[in-house]
ZAMARGU-4260 file (C-alpha; in steps of 0.2 Angstrom, whole numbers, plus 5000, padded with zeros to 4 digits):
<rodrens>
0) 5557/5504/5689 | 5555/5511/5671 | 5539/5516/5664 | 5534/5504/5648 | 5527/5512/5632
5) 5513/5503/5623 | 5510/5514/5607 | 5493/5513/5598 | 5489/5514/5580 | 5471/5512/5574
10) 5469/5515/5555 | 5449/5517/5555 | 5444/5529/5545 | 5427/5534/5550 | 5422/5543/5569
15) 5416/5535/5581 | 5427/5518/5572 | 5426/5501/5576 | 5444/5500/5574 | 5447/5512/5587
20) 5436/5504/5599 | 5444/5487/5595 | 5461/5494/5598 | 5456/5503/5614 | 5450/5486/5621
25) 5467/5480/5617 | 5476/5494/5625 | 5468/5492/5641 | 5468/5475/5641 | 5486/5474/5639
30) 5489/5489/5652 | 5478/5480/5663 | 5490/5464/5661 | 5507/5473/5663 | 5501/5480/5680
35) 5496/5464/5685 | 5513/5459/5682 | 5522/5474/5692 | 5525/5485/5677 | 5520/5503/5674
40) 5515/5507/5658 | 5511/5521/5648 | 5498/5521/5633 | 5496/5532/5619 | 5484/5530/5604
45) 5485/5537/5586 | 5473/5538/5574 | 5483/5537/5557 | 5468/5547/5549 | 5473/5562/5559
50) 5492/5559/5548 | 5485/5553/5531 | 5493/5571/5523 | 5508/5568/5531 | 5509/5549/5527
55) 5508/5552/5508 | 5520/5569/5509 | 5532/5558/5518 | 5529/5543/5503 | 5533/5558/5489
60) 5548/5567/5497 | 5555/5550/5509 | 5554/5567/5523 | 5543/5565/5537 | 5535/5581/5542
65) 5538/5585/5559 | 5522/5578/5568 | 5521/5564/5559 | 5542/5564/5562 | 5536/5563/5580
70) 5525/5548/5579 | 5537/5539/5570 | 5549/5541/5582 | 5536/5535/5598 | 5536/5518/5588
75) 5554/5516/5587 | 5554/5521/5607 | 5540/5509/5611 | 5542/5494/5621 | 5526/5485/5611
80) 5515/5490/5598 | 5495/5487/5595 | 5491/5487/5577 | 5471/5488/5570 | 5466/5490/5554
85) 5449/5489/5546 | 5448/5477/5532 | 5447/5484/5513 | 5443/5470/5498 | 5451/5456/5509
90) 5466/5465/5516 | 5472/5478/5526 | 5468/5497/5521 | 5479/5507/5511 | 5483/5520/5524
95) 5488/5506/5536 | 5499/5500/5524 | 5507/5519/5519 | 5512/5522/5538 | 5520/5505/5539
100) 5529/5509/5523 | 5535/5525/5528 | 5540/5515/5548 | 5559/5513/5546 | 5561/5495/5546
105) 5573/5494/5560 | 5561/5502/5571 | 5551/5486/5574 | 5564/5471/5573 | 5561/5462/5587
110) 5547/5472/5596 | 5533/5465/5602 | 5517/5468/5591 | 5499/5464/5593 | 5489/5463/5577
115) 5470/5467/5574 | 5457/5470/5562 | 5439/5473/5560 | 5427/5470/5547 | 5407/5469/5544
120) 5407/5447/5540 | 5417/5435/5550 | 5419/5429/5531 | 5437/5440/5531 | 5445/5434/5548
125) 5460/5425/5540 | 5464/5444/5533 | 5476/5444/5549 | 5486/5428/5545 | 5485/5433/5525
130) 5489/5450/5526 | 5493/5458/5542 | 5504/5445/5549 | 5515/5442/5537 | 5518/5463/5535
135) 5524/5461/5552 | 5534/5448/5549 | 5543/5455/5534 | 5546/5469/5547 | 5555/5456/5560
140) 5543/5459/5573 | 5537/5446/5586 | 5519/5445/5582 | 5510/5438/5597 | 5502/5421/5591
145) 5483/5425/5594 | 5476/5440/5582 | 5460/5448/5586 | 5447/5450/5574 | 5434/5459/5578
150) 5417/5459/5564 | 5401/5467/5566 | 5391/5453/5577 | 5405/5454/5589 | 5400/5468/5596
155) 5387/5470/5610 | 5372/5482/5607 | 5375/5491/5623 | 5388/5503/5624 | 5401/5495/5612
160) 5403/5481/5624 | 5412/5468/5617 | 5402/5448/5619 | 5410/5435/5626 | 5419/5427/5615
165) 5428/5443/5609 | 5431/5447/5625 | 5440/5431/5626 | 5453/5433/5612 | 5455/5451/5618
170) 5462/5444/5634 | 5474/5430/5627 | 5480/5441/5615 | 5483/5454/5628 | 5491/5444/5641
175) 5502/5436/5627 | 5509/5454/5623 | 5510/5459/5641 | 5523/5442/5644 | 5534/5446/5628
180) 5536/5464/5634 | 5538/5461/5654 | 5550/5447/5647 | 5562/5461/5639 | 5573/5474/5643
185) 5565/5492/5641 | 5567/5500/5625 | 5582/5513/5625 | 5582/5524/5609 | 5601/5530/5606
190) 5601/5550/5603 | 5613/5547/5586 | 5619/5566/5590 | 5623/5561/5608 | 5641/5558/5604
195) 5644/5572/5590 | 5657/5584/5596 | 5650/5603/5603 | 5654/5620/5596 | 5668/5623/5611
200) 5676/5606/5606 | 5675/5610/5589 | 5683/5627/5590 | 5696/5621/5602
</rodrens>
């Protein structure tokens, strides 16, 4: 059986970050989901903060430097992607939006995506199906149908522990990304050199 990969992007900005711990509840929500179904799966997380240099050098020169060439490369790999942001004047932040423009767009046709966001008012909520959504969209991705929004009353005063009723849409949304990838073949990324002749070959 074939490991599956869930990459993580949260785009907070600040440490500790809400975003982060949204997207950590997703995560293992989701992991917790895909073992329940018989899958192994594999997480990793980013902070796009620790790339922000390299997001805009790659926006200037359309080159990726190599760690963020790295990440880039995880997303095309992954099997399903998990997607926060915080939300900045009713939209999604700019870095957010800078390491999804720099994401070749082939990379997530077609995979599974779960989108969040936080914010400080439940006022902004519909910045997922403004905003966020139809980025993903745009992108061909199959965005799971519930989005999780995540303000500042959401969250317990104990430990970051989410209340119930965001505890609830963590759940749906995670079992609604865990069915779209168990329903899916895993993700094979072609090597695009794997079929270039070697130096014995070439000499011959």
């Amino acid at each position: 059986m074939s490991t599956r990969r869930l990459f993580v992007v949260s785009a907070g900005l600040s440490q500790p970050s809400s975003s982060r711990l949204l997207a950590d509840h997703l995560a293992t929500a989701t992991a917790r989901e895909l073992r329940a179904r018989g899958e192994e799966v594999e997480v990793r997380t980013i902070e796009l903060r620790d790339h922000a240099h390299d997001v805009v050098n790659n926006t200037l020169t359309g080159f990726a430097p190599t760690a963020l060439r790295e990440v880039l490369d995880a997303v095309a790999a992954a099997d399903g992607l998990i997607a926060v942001t915080p939300t900045f004047r009713a939209s999604y932040s700019g870095l957010f939006k800078s390491f999804f423009d720099v994401v070749e767009e082939e990379a997530l046709a077609g995979k599974p995506v779960l989108i969040g966001a936080t914010g400080g008012t439940p006022r902004h909520s519909l910045v997922l199906e403004h905003a966020v959504r139809p980025l993903f969209a745009y992108l061909r991705s199959v965005v799971v149908p519930t989005g999780v929004y995540a303000a500042s009353e959401d969250w317990g005063s104990g430990g970051g522990k989410a209340h119930q009723g965001l505890a609830q849409r963590i759940d749906r949304a995670a079992g609604e990304l865990a069915a779209l990838i168990a329903a899916r073949e895993p993700v094979t990324v072609v090597d695009p050199f794997e079929s270039a002749p070697s130096f014995d070959q070439l000499l011959g």
